[in-house]
C-alpha positions as a Markdown table, in Angstrom:
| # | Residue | x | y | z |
|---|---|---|---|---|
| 1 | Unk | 6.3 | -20.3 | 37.2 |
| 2 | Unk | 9.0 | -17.9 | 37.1 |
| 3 | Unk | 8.2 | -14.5 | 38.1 |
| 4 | Unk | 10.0 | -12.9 | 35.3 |
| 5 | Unk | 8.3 | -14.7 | 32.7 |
| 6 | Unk | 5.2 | -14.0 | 34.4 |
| 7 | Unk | 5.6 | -10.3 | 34.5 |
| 8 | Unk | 6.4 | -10.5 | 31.0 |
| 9 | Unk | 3.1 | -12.1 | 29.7 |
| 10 | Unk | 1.5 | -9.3 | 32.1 |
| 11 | Unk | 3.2 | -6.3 | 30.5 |
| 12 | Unk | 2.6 | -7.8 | 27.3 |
| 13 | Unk | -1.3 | -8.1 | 27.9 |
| 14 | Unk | -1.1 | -4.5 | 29.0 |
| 15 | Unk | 0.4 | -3.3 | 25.9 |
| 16 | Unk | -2.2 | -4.9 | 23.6 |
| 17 | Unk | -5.2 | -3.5 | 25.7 |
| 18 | Unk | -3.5 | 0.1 | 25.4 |
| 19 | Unk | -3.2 | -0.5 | 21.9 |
| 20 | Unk | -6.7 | -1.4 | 21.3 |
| 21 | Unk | -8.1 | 1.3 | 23.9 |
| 22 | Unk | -10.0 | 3.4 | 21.7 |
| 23 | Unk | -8.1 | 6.7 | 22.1 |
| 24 | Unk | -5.4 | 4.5 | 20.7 |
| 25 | Unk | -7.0 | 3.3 | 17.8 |
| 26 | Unk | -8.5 | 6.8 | 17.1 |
| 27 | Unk | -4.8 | 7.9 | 17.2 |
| 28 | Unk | -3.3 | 4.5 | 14.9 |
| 29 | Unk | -6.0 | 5.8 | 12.4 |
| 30 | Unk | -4.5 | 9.3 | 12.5 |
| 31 | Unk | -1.4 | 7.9 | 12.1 |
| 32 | Unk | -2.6 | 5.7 | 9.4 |
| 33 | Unk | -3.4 | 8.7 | 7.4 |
| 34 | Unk | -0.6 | 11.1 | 7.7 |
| 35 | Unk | 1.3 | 8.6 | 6.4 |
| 36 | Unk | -0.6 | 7.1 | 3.7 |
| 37 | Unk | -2.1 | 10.5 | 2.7 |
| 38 | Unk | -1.5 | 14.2 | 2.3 |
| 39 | Unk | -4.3 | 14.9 | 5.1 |
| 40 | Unk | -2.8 | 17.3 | 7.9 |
| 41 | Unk | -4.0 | 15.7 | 10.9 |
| 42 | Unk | -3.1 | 16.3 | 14.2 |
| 43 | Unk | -3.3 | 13.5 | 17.1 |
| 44 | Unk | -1.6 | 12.1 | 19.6 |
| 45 | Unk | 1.1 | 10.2 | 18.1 |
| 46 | Unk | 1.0 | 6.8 | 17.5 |
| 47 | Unk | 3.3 | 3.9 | 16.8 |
| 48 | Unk | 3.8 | 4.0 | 12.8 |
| 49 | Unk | 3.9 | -0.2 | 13.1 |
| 50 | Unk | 0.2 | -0.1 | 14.8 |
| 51 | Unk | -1.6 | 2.5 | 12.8 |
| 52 | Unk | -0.8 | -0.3 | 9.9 |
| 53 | Unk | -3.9 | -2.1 | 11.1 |
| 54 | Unk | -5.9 | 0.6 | 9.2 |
| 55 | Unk | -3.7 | 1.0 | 5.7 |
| 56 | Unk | -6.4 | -1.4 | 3.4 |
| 57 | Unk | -9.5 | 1.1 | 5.3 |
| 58 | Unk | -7.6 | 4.3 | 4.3 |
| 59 | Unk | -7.0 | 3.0 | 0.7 |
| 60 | Unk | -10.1 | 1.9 | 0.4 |
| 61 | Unk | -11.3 | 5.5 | 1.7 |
| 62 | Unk | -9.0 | 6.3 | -1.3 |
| 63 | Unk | -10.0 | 4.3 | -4.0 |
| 64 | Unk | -13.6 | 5.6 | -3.2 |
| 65 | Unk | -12.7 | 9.0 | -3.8 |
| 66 | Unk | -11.4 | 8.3 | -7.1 |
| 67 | Unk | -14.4 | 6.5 | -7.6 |
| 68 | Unk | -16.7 | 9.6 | -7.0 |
| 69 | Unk | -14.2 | 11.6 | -9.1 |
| 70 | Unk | -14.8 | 9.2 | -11.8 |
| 71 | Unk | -18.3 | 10.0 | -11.9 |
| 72 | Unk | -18.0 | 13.5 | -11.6 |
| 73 | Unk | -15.6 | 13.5 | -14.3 |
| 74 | Unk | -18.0 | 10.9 | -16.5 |
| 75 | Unk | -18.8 | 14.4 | -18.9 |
| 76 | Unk | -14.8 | 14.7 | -19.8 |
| 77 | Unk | -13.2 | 13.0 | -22.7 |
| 78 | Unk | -11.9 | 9.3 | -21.4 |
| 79 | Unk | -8.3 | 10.4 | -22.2 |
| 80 | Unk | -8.2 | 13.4 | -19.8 |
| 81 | Unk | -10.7 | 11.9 | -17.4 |
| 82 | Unk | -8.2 | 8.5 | -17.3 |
| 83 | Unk | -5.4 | 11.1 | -16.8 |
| 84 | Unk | -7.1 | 13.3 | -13.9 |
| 85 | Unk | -7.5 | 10.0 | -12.2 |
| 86 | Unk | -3.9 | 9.2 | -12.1 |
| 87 | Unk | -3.0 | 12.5 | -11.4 |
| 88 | Unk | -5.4 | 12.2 | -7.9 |
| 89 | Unk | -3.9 | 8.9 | -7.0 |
| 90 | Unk | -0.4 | 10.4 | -6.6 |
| 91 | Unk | -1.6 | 13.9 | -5.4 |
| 92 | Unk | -3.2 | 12.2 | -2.6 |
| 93 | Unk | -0.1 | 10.3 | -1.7 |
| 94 | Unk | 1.7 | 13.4 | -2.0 |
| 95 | Unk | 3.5 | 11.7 | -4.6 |
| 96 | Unk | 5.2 | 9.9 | -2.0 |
| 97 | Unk | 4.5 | 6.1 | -3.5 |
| 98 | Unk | 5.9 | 7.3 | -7.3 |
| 99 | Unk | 8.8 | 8.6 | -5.2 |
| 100 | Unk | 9.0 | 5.9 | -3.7 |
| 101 | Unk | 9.3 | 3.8 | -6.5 |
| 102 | Unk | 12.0 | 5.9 | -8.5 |
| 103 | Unk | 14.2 | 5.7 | -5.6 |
| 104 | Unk | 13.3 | 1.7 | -5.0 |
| 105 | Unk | 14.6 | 1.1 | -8.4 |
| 106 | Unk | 17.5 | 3.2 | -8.1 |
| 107 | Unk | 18.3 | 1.2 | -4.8 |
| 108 | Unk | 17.7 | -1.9 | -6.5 |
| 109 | Unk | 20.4 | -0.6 | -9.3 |
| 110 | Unk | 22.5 | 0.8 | -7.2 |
| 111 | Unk | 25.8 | -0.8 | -8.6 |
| 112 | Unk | 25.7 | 0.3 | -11.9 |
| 113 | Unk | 27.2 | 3.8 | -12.2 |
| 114 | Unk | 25.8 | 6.6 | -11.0 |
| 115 | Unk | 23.8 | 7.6 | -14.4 |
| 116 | Unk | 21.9 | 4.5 | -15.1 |
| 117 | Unk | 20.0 | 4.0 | -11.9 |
| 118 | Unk | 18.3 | 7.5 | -12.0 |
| 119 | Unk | 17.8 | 6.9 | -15.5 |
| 120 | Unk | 16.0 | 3.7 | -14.5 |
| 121 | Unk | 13.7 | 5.4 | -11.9 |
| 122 | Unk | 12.5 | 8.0 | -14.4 |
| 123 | Unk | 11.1 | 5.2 | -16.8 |
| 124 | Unk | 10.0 | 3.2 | -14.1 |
| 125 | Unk | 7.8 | 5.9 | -12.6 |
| 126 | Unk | 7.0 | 6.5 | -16.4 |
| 127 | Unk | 5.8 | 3.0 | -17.4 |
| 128 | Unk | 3.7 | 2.7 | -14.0 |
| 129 | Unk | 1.8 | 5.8 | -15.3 |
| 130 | Unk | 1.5 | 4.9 | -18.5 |
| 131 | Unk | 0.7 | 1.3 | -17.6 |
| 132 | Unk | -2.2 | 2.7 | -15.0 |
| 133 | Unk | -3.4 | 5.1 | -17.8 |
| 134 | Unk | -3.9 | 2.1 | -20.3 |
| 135 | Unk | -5.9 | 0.0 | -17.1 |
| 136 | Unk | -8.0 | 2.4 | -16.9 |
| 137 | Unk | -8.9 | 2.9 | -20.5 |
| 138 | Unk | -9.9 | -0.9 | -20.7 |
| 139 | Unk | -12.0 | -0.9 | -17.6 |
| 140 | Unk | -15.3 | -2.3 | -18.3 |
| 141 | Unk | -18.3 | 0.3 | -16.6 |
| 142 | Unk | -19.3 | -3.0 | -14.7 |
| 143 | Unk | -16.1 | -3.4 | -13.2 |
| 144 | Unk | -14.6 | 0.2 | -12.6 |
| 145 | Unk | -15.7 | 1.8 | -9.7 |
| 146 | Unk | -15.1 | -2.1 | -8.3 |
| 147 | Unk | -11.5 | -1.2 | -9.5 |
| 148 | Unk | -10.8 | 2.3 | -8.7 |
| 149 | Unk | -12.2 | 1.0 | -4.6 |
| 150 | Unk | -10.0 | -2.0 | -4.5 |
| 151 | Unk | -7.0 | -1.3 | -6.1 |
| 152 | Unk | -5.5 | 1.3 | -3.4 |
| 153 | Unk | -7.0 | -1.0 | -0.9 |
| 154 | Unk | -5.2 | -4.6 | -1.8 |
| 155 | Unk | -2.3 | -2.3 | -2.9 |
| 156 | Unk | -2.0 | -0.4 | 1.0 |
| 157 | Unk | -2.5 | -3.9 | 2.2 |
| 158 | Unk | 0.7 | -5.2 | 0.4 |
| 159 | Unk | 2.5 | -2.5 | 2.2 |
| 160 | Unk | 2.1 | -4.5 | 5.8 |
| 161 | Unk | 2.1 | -8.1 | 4.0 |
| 162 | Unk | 5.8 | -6.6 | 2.7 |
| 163 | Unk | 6.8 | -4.8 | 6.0 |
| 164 | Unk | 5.5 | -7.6 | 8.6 |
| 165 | Unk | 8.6 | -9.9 | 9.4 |
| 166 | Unk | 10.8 | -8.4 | 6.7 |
| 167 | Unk | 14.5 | -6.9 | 7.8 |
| 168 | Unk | 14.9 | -3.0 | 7.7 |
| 169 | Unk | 17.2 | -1.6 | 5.3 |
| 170 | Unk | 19.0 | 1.6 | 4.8 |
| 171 | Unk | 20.6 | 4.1 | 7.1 |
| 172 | Unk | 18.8 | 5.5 | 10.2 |
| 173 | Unk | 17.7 | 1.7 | 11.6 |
| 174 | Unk | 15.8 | 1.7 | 8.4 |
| 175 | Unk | 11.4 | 2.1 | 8.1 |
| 176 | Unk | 9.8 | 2.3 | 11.3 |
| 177 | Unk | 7.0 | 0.5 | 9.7 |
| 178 | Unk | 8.9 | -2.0 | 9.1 |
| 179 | Unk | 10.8 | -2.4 | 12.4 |
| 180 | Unk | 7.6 | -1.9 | 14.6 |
| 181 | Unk | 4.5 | -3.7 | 12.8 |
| 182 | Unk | 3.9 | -6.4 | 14.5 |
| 183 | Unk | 1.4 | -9.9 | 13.4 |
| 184 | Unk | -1.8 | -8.0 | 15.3 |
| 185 | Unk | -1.6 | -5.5 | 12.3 |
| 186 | Unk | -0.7 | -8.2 | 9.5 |
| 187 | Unk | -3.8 | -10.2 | 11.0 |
| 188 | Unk | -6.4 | -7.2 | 11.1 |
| 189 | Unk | -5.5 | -5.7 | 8.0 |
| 190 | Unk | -5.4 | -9.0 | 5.7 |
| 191 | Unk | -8.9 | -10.1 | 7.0 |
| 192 | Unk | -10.4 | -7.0 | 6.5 |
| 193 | Unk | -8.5 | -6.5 | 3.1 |
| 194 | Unk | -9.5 | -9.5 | 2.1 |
| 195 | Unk | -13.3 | -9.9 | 3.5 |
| 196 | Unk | -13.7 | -6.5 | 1.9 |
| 197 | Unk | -12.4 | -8.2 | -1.7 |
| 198 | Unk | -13.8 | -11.5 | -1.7 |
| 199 | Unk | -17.6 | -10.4 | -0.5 |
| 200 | Unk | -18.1 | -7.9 | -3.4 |
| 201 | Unk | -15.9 | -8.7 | -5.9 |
| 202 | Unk | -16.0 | -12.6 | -6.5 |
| 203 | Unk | -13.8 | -14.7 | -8.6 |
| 204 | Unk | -12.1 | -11.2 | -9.9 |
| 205 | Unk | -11.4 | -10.3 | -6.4 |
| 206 | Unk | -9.7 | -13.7 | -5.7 |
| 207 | Unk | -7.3 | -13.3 | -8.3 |
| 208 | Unk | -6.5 | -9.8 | -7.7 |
| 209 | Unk | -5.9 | -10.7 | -4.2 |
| 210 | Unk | -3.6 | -14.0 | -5.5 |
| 211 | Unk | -1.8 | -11.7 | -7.9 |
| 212 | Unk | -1.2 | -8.9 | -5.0 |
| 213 | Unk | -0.1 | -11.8 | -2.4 |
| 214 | Unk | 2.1 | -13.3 | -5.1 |
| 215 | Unk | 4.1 | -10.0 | -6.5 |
| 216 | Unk | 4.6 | -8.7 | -2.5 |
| 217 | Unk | 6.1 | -12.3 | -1.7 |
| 218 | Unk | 8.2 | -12.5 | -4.5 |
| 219 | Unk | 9.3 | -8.3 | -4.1 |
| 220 | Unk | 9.7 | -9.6 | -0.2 |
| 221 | Unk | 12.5 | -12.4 | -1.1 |
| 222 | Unk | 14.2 | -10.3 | -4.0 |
| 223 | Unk | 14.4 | -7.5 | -1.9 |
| 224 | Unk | 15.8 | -9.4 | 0.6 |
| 225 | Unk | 18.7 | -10.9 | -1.0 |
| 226 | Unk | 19.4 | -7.4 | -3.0 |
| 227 | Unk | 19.4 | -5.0 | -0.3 |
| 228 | Unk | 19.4 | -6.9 | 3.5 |
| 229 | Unk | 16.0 | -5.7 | 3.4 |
| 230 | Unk | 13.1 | -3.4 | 2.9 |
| 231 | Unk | 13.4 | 0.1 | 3.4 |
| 232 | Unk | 10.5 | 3.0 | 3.2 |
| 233 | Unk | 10.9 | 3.6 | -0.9 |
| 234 | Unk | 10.3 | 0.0 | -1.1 |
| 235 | Unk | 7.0 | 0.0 | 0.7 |
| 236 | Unk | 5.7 | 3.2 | -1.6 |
| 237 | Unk | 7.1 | 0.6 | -4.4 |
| 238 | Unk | 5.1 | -2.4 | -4.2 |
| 239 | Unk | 2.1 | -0.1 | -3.8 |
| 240 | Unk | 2.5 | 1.6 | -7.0 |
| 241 | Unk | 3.1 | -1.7 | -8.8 |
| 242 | Unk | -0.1 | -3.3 | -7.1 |
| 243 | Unk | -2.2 | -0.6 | -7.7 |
| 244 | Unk | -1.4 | -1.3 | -11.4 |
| 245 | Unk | -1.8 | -4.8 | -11.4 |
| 246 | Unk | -5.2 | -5.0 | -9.3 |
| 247 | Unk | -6.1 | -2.2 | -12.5 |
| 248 | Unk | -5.3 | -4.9 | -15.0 |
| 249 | Unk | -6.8 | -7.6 | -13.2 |
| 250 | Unk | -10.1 | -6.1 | -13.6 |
| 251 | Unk | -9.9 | -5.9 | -17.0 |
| 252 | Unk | -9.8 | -9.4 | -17.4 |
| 253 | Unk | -12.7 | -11.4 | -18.6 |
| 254 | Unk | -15.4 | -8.1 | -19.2 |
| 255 | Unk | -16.2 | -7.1 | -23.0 |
């Protein structure tokens, strides 16, 4: 055997056990959630590309929040209580995934003139709101808190089905996510994303999951042939568009 290849394989074992030491972990976690959330935590830094492991446990993490907001909020008209939800879902974010989609659609746009893209933006982030707002009012009580969990879970989990394998784009060598996430994190976050789904959710789950998978794949290739690639407002994006459509999904088939 060649020794080069064989001290390849050897540093590449050694990598993935420090990666799954569990300091490391602790610290992808960390990672995991500066990122994905407005919680100031300080750790050892981590990789951006392995902390993606995590993203469908901190959204779930999220969407349970929202949940126990929900019911603290059950006393509140619907209207206000739909709206305090939304409002939580981007102040956890820090607002970073409605940014993130203004300035995906500008991207997208781009060519246009210099008015119309920004324009664009505004009514996207607008008619995700509004779009989220109207989910929520048709939620059946059997279904919602299954809703409010899952939907920032399958939608954080289309963040590294969108970043694994795709091409960076922008200026700067483009979203570290995307250039270091690697298939350990795609593996370990679609089976728990989806074991999570399919064991309490059923038949609705399935088709969230389907309708998730299908818009990321489809964003993936348009993306691709738009821009070169996917770049960091593209990844808030798909998770803002997810999280709506995982809403409506649940809506489906409850009286």
């Amino acid at each position: 055997m060649d020794p080069t290849v064989d001290d390849a394989a050897h540093a590449a074992l050694g990598q993935r056990r420090a990666a799954n030491a569990p300091a490391a972990l602790l610290a992808q976690l960390a990672a995991a959630l500066r990122f994905l959330t407005v919680i100031p935590l300080r750790w050892a830094p981590a990789p951006l590309g392995e902390s993606a492991l995590f993203f469908p446990l901190i959204g779930l993490g999220v969407g349970a929040l929202i949940a126990l907001l929900d019911r603290v909020a059950a006393p509140l008209p619907p209207g206000v209580r739909n709206v305090a939800l939304v409002a939580a879902l981007a102040a956890l974010s820090g607002g970073r995934h409605l940014r993130g989609l203004a300035g995906g659609v500008r991207a997208l746009l781009g060519t246009d003139g210099p008015r119309a893209p920004a324009a664009a933006g505004a009514i996207a982030v607008a008619v995700v709101l509004v779009a989220k707002l109207a989910g929520l009012g048709a939620l059946h009580l059997s279904t919602r808190t299954m809703a409010l969990c899952y939907a920032p879970m399958l939608a954080r989990w289309s963040m590294v089905v969108l970043a694994f394998g795709s091409r960076p784009a922008g200026h700067g060598g483009g979203s570290e996510l995307v250039r270091t996430v690697k298939f350990r994190e795609f593996g370990v976050a679609t089976v728990g994303a989806l074991w999570v789904a399919l064991a309490n959710t059923a038949a609705r789950g399935l088709l969230a999951i389907l309708v998730v998978a299908v818009v990321t794949i489809c964003c993936r290739i348009f993306v691709h042939a738009r821009l070169g690639g996917v770049n960091d407002d593209l990844l808030g994006a798909i998770v803002e568009v997810n999280e709506t459509l995982v809403l409506a999904t649940f809506t489906l088939g409850t009286r």
